[in-house]
N, C-alpha and C positions, 0 to 999 in steps of 0.2 A: 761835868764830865768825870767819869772815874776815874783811877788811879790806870786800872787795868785798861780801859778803852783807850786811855792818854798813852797807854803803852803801844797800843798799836796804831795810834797817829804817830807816834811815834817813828817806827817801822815802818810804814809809808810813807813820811819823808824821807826815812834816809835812804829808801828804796829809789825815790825819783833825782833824790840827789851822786846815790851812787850812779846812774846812766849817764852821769856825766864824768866821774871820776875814771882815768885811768887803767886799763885794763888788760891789756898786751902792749909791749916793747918789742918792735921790730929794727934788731941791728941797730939797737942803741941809737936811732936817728929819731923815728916816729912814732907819738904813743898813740894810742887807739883807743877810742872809749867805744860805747855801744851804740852809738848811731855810727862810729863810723867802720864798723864794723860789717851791722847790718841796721841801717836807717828805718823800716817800716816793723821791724820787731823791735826795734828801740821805742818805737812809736806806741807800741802795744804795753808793753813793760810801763812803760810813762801813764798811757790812760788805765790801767789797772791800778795801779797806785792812785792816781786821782779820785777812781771809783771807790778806791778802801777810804779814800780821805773823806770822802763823801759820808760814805756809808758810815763812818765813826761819828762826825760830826752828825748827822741826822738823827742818832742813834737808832741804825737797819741794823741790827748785829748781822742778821743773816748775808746780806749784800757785804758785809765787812770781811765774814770770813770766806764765804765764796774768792771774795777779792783776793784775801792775805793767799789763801789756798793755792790759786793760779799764777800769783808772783812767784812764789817758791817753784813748784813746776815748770813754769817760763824760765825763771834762773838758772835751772837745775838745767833745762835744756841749752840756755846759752851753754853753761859751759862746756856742756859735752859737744857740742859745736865747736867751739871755741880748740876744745882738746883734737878733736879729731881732724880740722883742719888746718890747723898748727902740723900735728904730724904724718898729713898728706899730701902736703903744700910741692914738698921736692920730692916728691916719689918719680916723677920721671926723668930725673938723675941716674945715671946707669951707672953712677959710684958711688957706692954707700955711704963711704967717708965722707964725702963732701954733703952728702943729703943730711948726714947725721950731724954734722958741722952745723950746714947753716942753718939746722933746724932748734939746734940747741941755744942760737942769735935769737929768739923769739921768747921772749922773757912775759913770764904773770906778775902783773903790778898788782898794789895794791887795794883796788876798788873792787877787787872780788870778795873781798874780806867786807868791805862796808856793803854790795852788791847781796850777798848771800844773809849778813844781820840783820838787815831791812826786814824781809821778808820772814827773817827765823822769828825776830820779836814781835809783828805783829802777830804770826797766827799764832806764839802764846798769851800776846794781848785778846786777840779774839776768841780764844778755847778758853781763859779762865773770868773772861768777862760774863756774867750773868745777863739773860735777857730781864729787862725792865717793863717789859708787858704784865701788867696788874689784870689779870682775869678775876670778874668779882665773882662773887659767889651768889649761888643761886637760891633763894627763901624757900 
């Protein structure tokens, strides 16, 4: 395997391993990862990553960066999920102060940072990996 392909097995591990790290802090009580956030998009997130894992080890470049492609995207959508329902949560608080209080209790952990690297480093494992398809040439 290459250097650059091994980059983006890379990346899809720590993609499948970031789903479980950490993710929101609610009031300092309970953390949140991505299944428990939202379980059947966690679910998706997880088989994407398996499919890039796939796809590296077989060597399908194409099937790899399709993959790496749509982790990013999935990601990118958790978190604007993530952002916008964090600060919609208390909007039917008719006091500002306190919505803005206990919206401010709702803390970003760390696993968006390994959550978001997963998937940044595979798809430049997959953009700078060369296909290995030998088309011969024709007499």
């Amino acid at each position: 395997m290459p250097i650059k392909s091994f980059l983006a097995f890379i990346g899809f591990v720590m993609l499948i391993a970031a789903t479980y790290c950490p993710l929101l802090r609610a009031f300092g009580i309970a953390s949140f990862d991505v299944y428990d956030m939202n379980k059947p998009y966690g679910i998706v997130i997880l088989l994407i990553g398996i499919v890039g894992i796939i796809g590296v080890v077989l060597r399908q470049l194409s099937v790899a960066k399709v993959s790496a492609w749509i982790s990013l995207v999935l990601v990118v959508l958790l978190f604007a999920a993530a952002y916008f329902k964090i600060h919609h949560t208390f909007t039917f608080i008719p006091f500002k102060g306190i919505a803005g209080y206990l919206t401010s209790k709702i803390k970003y952990k760390w696993g968006w940072y390994l959550l978001f690297a997963g998937p940044i480093i595979a798809v430049i494992g997959v953009v700078t990996t060369k296909s290995s398809i030998v088309i011969p040439k024709e007499k």
